[in-house]
C-alpha atoms as one frame of an Amber mdcrd trajectory, in Angstrom:
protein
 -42.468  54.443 -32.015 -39.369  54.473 -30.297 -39.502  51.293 -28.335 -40.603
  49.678 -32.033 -37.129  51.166 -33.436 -35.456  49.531 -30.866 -36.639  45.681
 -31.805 -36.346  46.354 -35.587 -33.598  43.558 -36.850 -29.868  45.629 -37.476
 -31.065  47.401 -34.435 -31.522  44.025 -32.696 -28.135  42.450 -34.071 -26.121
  45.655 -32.850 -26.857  44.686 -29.223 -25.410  41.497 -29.414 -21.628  40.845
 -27.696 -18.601  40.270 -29.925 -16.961  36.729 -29.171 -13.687  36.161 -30.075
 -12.007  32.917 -30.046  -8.974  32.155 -28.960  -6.373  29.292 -30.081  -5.039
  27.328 -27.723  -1.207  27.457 -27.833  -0.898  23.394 -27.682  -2.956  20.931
 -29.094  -4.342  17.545 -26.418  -3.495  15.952 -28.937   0.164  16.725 -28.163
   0.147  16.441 -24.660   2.246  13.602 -22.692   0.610  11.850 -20.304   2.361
  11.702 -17.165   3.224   8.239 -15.759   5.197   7.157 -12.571   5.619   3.364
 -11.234   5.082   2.436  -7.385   7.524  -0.549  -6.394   7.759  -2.467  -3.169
   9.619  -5.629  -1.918   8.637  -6.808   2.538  12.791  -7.582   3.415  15.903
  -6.834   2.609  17.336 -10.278   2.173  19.563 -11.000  -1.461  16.546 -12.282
  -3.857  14.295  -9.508  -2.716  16.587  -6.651  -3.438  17.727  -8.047  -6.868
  13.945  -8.450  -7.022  13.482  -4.279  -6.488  16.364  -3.302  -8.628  14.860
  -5.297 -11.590  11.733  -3.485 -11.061  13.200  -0.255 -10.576  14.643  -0.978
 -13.688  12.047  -2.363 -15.796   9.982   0.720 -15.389  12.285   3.123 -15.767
  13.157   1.651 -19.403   9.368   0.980 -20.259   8.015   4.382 -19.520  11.235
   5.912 -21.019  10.847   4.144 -24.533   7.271   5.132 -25.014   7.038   8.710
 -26.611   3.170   9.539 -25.360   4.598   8.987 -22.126   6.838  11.488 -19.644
   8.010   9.732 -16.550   7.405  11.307 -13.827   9.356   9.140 -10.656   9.669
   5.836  -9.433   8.429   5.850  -6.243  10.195   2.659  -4.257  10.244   1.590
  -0.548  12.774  -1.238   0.096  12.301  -3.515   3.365   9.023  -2.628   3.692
   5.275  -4.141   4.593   2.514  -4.059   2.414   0.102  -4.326   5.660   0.039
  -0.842   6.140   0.191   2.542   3.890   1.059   4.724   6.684   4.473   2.947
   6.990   5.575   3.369   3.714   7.851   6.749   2.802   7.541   6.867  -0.946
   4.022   5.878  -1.265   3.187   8.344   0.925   4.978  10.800  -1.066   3.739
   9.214  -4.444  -0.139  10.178  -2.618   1.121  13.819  -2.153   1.869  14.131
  -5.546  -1.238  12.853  -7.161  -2.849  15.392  -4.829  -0.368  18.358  -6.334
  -1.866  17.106  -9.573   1.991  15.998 -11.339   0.275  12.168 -11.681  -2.090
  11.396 -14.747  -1.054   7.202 -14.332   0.376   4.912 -12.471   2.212   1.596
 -12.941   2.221  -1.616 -10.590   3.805  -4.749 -10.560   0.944  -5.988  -9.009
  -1.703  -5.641  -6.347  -0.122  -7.365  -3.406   3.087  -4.611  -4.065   1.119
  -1.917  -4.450  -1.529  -3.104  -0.890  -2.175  -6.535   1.194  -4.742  -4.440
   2.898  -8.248  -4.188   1.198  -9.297  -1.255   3.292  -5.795   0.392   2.381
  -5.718  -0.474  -1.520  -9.673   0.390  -2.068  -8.959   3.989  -0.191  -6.070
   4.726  -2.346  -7.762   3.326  -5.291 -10.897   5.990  -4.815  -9.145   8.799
  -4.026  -6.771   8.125  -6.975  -9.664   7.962  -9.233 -11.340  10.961  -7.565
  -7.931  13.141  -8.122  -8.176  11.421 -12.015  -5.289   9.079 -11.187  -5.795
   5.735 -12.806  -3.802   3.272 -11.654  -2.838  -0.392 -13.834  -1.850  -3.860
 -11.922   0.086  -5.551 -14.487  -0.066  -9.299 -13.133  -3.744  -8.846 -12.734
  -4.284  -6.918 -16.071  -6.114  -4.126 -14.337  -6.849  -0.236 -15.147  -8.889
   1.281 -12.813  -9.984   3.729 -15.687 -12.757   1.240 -16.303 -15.434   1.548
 -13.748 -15.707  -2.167 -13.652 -12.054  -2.516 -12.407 -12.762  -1.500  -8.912
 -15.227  -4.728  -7.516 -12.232  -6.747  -9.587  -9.797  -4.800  -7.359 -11.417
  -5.460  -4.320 -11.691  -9.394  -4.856  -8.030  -9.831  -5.559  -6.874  -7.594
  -2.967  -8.958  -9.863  -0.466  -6.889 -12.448  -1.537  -3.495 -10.690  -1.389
  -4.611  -9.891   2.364  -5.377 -13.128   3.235  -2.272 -14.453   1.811  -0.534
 -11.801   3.674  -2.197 -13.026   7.266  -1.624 -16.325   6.307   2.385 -15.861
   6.148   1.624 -13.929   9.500   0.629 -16.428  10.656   3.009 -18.741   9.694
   5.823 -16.539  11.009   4.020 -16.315  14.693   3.877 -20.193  14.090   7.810
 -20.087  13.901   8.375 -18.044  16.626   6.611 -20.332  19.277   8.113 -23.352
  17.884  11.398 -21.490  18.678  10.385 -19.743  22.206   9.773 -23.126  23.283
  13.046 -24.418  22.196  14.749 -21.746  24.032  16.531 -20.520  20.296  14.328
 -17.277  19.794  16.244 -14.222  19.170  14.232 -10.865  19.227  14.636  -8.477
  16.337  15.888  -5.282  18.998  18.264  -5.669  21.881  17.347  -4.097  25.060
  19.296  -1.070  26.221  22.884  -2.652  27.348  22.854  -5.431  24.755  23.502
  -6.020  21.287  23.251  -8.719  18.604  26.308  -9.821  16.745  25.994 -12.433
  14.153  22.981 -14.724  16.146  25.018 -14.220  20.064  23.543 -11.143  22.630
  26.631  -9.590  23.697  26.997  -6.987  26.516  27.089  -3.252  24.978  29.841
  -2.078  27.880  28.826   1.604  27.866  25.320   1.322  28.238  25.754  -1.413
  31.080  27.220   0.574  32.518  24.681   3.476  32.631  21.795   0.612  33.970
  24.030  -0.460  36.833  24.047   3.166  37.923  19.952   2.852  37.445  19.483
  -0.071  39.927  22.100   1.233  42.057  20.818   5.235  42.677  17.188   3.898
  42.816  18.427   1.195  45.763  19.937   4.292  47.820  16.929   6.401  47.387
  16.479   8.439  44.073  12.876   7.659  42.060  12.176   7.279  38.759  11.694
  11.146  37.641  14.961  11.944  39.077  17.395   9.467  37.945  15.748  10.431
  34.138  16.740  14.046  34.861  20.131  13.363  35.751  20.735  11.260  32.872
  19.349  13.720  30.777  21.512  16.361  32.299  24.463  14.181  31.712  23.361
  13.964  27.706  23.395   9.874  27.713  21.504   8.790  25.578  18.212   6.270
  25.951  18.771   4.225  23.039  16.225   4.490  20.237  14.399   7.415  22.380
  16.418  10.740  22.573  15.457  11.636  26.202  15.162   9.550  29.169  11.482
   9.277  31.240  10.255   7.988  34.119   8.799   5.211  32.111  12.168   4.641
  30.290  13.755   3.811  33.513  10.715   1.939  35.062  10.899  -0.721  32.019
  14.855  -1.204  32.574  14.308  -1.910  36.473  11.760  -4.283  35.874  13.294
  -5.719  32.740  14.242  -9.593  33.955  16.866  -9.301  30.685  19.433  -7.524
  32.820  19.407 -10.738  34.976  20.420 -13.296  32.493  17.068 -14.788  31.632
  14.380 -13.769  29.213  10.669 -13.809  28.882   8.643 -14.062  25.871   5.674
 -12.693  23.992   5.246  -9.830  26.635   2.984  -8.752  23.797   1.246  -9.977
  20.722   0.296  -9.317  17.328  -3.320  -9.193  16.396  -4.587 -12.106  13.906
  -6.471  -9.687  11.313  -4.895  -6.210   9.318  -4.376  -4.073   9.631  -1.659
  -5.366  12.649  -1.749  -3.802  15.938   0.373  -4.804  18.812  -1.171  -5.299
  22.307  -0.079  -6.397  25.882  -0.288 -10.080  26.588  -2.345  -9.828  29.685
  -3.025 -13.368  29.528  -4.203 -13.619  26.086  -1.681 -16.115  24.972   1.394
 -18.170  26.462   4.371 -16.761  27.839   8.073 -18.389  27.766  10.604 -18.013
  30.935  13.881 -18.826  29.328  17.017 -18.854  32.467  20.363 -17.744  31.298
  19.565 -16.928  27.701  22.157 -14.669  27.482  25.460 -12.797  30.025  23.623
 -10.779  32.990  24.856  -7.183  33.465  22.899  -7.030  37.205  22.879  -9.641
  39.892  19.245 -11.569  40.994  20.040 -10.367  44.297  20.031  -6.555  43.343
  17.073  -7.300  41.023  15.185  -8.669  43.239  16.113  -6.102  45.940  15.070
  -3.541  43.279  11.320  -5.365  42.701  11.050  -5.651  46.639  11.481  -1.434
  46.778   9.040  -1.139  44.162   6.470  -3.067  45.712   7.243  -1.007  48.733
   6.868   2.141  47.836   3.417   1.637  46.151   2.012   0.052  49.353  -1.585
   1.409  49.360  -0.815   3.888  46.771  -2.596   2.077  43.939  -5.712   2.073
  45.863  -5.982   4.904  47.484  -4.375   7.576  45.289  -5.079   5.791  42.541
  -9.086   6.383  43.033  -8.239   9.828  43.308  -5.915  11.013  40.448  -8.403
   9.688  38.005 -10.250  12.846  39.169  -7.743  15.273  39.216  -6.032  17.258
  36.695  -3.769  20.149  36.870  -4.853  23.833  36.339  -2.218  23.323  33.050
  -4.296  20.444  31.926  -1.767  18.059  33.154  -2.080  14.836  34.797  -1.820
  14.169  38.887   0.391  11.582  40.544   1.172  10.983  44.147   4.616  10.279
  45.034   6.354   9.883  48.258   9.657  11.407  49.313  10.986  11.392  53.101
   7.974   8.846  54.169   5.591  11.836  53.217   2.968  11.947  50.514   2.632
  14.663  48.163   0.154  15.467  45.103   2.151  16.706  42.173   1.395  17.823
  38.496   3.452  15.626  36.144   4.337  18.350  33.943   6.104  20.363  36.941
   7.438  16.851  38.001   8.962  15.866  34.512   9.315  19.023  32.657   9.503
  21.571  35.275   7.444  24.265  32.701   4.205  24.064  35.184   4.113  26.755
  38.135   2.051  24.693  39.974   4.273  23.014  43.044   4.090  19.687  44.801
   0.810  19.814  47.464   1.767  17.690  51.099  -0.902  15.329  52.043  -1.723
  16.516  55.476  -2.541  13.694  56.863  -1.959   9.513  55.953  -4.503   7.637
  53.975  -4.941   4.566  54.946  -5.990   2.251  52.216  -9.406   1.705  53.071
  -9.980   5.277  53.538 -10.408   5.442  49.253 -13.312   7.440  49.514 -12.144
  10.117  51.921 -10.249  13.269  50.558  -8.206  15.405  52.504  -8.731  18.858
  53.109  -5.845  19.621  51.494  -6.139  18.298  48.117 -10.091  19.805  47.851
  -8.497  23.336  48.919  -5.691  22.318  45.935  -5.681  23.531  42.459  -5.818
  19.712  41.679  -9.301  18.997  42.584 -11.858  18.253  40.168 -15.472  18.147
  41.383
């Protein structure tokens, strides 16, 4: 009788929650939607940069004079290639805020400012969409709120690629034409020279620091100790901020400090995105003599090169073999060097850094370079050896 009560119908109606509703404080309807605009322009010549400020501009008034709209920033990178995302600052930034969720739309002159690189524009383009970011190519009359918009996306930013390795191409064009001439001018100096107006000119204070180069590594000091001392002595490297053995290995083996000049040491790949690579034989080479004023003789350069060629005697086949199968305890690479006419195995950390405890191992005895395959006793006793 009881359990009957229980299902009877004001009993039944009792048991059910109480729902209130609750008004929300502002209506969608009165919501903004938040819009930004991504500009670009590739140089910094006269027409391109009157080219970005009327863009800048343009944008800033059009998303200003709308009322459903709230701008949010113009993001804008100036000088820059549309080859590549990772290159460019404020799109980069413009991606970070999307992903903080501050985006709801974004404005584009057009697909070739906003990517030349399919790849690049379709990955934006997905995630965009993903994070419910549409994005609108004005030229190409394009919101990528419509579902359809994305194959449409993908066929003109083909295009804008191609168009993009086709000036590439024209540009590498150019520069052979002028390499064969003997007119080419690089875009960066190397350390002791700079560029004014279209003349290399001698940079006096760093000339001076790469005669003291070839002249301590002629009376006996390697690679990883003439860095140090520069180091120690605060000059500076140029565009790096500390000096390395590899720093100082490209300026004694750079023929520019001679007078003369040789081109297309590496190349640019034909397809996007670009990658740079070492012209091992790939394509030609130009020798240009007395391109611009020499800050060291050819006699002391070619001194220099003869040292060089010295020292590693034997070394790159018989050590070589070996320190592909040795690393430090710290994880750390292993080089031979010689010092005195004697061999020893050394971590490159300790070498370079000094912050490995490990110390420099002597070779007990010479290895001759047809002796690759034979280890001595003392490296397989080292902390070096790798089995």
């Amino acid at each position: 009788m009881a359990e009957k009560h229980l299902t009877d119908g004001t009993t039944a109606l009792a048991a059910q929650p109480r729902v209130i509703k609750i008004e929300a404080a502002e209506k969608p309807r009165n919501a903004q939607l938040r819009v930004a605009a991504y500009t670009r322009v590739s140089s910094d010549s006269d027409d391109q940069l009157n080219s970005f400020a009327a863009q800048n501009r343009y944008y800033a008034e059009l998303i200003s004079g709308k009322a459903e709209w709230r701008m949010v920033d113009i993001y804008a990178d100036e000088g820059i290639t549309g080859t590549s995302t990772a290159k460019r600052e404020d799109f980069q930034r413009m991606m970070a805020d999307c992903r903080r969720g501050i985006i709801d739309q974004i404005l584009v002159k057009s697909i070739s400012r906003f990517a030349r690189n399919t790849k690049d524009c379709l990955e934006a383009v997905r995630e965009l969409k993903e994070l419910g970011v549409n994005v609108r190519f004005e030229r190409e009359g394009i919101d990528t709120a419509n579902v359809s918009s994305e194959l449409i996306t993908a066929i003109y930013a083909a295009f804008a690629q191609k168009e993009s390795e086709s000036i590439s191409g024209n540009m590498r064009w150019s520069y052979q034409r002028r390499m064969e001439a003997g007119t080419f001018l690089p875009s960066s100096m190397a350390y002791g020279y700079k560029l004014v107006g279209r003349k290399i000119e001698i940079d006096a204070d760093a000339a001076l620091v790469v005669c003291r180069i070839f002249q301590w590594y002629l009376n006996g000091v390697n690679r990883i100790a003439i860095a140090k001392m520069l180091n120690e002595e605060g000059i500076s490297s140029g565009q790096r901020k500390k000096w390395h053995s590899a720093s100082v290995r490209y300026i004694l083996t750079n023929e520019k400090y001679t007078g003369d000049s040789l081109w297309q040491k590496t190349y640019t790949s034909d397809t996007l995105p670009a990658t740079r690579h070492k012209n091992t034989g790939e394509h030609e080479q130009y020798y240009a003599v007395g391109t611009h004023p020499p800050i060291i003789p050819r006699k002391t350069f070619d001194q220099v090169q003869t040292l060089m060629q010295k020292r590693s005697v034997g070394q790159a086949v018989t050590h070589g073999r070996l320190c592909v199968r040795m690393r430090c305890s710290c994880g750390s690479r292993i080089r031979a060097k010689q010092v005195n006419s004697r061999w020893y195995w050394c971590c490159c950390r300790h070498d370079e850094k000094g912050d490995c405890a490990i110390k420099p191992v002597p070779e007990r005895r010479r290895m001759k370079p047809s002796a690759a395959s034979t280890i001595s006793s003392s490296i397989r006793a080292s902390p070096f050896w790798s089995r």
